[in-house]
N, C-alpha and C positions, 0 to 999 in steps of 0.2 A: 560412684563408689559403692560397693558391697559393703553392707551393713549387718551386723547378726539381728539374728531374731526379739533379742534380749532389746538391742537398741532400737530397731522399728517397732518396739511395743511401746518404749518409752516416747519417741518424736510420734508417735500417733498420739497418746497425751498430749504432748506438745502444740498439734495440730488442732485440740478437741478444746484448750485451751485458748487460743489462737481464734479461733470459733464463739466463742465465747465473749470477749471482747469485743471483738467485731458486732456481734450481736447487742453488745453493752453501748455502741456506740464510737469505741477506741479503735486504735488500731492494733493488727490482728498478731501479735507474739506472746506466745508462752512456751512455758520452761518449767520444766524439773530438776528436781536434784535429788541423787540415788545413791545411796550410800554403799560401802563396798561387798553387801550384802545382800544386794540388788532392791532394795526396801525404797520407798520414795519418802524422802523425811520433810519434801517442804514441796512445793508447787506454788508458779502466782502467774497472771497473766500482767498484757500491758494495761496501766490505769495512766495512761498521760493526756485522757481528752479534756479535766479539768486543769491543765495549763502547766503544771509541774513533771517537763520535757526527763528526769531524770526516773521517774517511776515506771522503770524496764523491768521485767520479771528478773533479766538475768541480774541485774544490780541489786532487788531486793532476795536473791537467794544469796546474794555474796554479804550485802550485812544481816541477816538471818544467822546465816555459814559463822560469821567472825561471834553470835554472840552466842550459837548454840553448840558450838562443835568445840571438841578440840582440837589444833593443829594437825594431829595424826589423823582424826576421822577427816579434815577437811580435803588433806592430798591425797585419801584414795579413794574419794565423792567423784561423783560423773554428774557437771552439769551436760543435761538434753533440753535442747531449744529448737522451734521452729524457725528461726532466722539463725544466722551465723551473729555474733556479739556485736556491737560497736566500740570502737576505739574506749566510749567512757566504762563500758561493763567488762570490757577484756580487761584493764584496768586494776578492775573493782576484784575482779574473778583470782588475777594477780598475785595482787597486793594481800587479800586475804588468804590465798594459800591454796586455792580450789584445783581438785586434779583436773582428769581429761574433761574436754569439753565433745557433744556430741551436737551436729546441728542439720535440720532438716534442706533448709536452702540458704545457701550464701549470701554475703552481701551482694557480692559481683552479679548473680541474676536477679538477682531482687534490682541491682542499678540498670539494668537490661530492659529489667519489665516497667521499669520507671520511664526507664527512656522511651519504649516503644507505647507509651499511653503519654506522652507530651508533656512528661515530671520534672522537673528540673530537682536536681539534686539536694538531698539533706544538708543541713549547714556546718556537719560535721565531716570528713571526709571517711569514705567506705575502707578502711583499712584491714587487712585478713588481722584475727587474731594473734597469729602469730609473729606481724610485725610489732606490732604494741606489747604483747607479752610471749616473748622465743622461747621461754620454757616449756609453755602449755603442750600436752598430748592433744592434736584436734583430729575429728572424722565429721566428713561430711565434702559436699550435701548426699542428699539420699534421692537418687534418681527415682525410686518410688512414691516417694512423698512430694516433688517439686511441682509437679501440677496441680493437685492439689493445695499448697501454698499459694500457687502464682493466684492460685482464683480466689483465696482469701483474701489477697492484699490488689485483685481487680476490684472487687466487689465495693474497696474502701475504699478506693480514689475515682472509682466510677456512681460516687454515692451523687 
C-alpha cells in the first residue's frame, strides 16, 4: 500500500520507537497519536517485558485518548503504529472512539515471520482490525517500512 508522506513520517516514529524497546529489553512496537492537525499529542512504546501482557502502546494511547481528548478530538486523531493492533487494542481503540488507524506491518506478516523463525503463535488470535472493530478507517502495511520491521522483531526472537 501507498502511503503519503505525512504517514511514512509518522510510522518511522513508530519504527524509531519500536527500536527503542527492543533496545529496553521488550519487544519491538510503538505508536503514536496525531491529532487532526497533524501534531503528535501522545507517543509510547511496548513495556510488556515486566509481565503485564496488556502494556501495548496502542492501548496505552486509547486510555490516554479517553481521559485526555474529547470525543470530537478523539474520531479525527490518527493512531500510527509499527505493527497492525491486536484484537485487545483494536478493542481499546474502538471503544474509546479513536479515528483512522495507520500501521507499518500487519499482523498477518508478522504471523509469517513467526512462522518462518520456528514461533508458534501468540495466545491471542491475529485478527485484522477490522474484524474486531468494522468501523475503524485502516492503512497499511507500508511496503517501505516492512523490512525494516521484520528485522526489529528477528532481532527479538533471535535474542
Amino acid at each position: 500500500m501507498e502511503l503519503a508522506p505525512e504517514d511514512l513520517r509518522h510510522l518511522r516514529r513508530c519504527v524509531e520507537l519500536a527500536r527503542e524497546a527492543l533496545d529496553d529489553g521488550d519487544e519491538p512496537f510503538g505508536s503514536v497519536l496525531v491529532d487532526a492537525h497533524g501534531s503528535v499529542v501522545f507517543e509510547d512504546r511496548n513495556r510488556v517485558k515486566d509481565g503485564d501482557q496488556t502494556r501495548h502502546p496502542e492501548f496505552e494511547i486509547a486510555r490516554w485518548a479517553a481521559g485526555n481528548l474529547p470525543p470530537g478530538e478523539r474520531l479525527s486523531a490518527t493512531v500510527y503504529t509499527s505493527g497492525e493492533h491486536c484484537p485487545m487494542c483494536s478493542a481499546a481503540h474502538a471503544w474509546v472512539g479513536l479515528g483512522r488507524i495507520v500501521y507499518a506491518a500487519s499482523s498477518e506478516q508478522l504471523g509469517r515471520w513467526l512462522a518462518e523463525w520456528g514461533i508458534g503463535p501468540a495466545p491471542v488470535a491475529a485478527l485484522p482490525i477490522q474484524t474486531v472493530a468494522p468501523g475503524i478507517e485502516v492503512d497499511g502495511p507500508s511496503a517501505e517500512l516492512a523490512d525494516e520491521v521484520r528485522g526489529l522483531h528477528q532481532r527479538f526472537h533471535r535474542r
